[in-house]
C-alpha positions as CSV (number, residue, x, y, z in Angstrom):
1,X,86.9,53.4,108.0
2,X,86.9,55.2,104.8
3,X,84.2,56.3,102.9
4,X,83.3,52.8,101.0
5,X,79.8,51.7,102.1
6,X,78.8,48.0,101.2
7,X,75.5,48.4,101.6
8,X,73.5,52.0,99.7
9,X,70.3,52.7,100.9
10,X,67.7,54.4,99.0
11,X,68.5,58.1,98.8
12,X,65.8,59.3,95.6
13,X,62.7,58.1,97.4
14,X,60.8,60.9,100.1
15,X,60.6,59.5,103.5
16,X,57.0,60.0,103.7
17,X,56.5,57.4,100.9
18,X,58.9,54.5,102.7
19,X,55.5,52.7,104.5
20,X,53.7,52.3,101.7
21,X,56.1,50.4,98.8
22,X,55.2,47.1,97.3
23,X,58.8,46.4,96.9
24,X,62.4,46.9,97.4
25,X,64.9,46.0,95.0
26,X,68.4,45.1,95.4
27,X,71.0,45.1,92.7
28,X,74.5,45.6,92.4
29,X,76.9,47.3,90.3
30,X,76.2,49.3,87.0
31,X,72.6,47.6,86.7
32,X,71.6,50.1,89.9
33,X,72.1,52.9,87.2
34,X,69.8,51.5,84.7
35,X,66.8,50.5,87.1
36,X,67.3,54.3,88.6
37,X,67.0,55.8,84.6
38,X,63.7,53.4,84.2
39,X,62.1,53.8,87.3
40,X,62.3,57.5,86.6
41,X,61.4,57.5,83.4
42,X,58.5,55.9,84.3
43,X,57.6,58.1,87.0
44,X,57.7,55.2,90.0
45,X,57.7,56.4,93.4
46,X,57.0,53.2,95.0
47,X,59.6,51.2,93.9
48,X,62.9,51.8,96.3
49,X,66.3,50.7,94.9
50,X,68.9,49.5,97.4
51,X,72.7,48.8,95.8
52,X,74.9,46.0,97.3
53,X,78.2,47.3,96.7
54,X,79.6,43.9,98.2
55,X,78.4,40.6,98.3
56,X,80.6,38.6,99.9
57,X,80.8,38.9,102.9
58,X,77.1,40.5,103.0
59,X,77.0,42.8,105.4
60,X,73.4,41.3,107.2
61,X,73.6,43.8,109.6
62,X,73.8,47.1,107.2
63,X,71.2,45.7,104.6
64,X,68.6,45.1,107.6
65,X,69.1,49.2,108.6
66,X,68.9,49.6,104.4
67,X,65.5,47.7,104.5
68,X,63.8,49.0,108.4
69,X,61.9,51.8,107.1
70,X,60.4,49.7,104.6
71,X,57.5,48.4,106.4
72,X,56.8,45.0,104.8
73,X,57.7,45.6,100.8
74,X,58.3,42.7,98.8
75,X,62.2,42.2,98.6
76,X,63.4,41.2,95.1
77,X,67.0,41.1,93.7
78,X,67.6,42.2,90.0
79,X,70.9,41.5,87.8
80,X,71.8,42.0,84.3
């Protein structure tokens, strides 16, 4: 209940371009903010960002939707 997600998908991305990423990252925290600023300052729009908002107890079930229109994207974790 509420309006506290522990799992953020990627919202910046189009749809359309969802199949055909090389890889998603996860991060956590203020660190989200900072790969968002460099990913569009570079001008990436293959690189979806997903944010853990909690870690413990990681919600499997929420980051699996996060990740299902993904296709088959490298997952990598980044971290201050």
């Amino acid at each position: 209940s509420g309006t506290f997600r522990t799992v953020i998908p990627e919202t910046y991305l189009d749809a359309e371009r969802h199949e055909s990423v090389d890889r998603v990252v996860l991060s956590a925290g203020k660190v989200f903010y900072d790969l968002l600023a460099e990913r569009v300052k570079r001008g990436d729009d293959r690189t979806p960002l997903v944010r853990l908002e909690q870690l413990y107890p990681l919600d499997e079930d929420a980051l699996r939707d996060a990740l299902a229109s993904f296709g088959a994207g490298q997952v990598v974790g980044a971290q201050e």
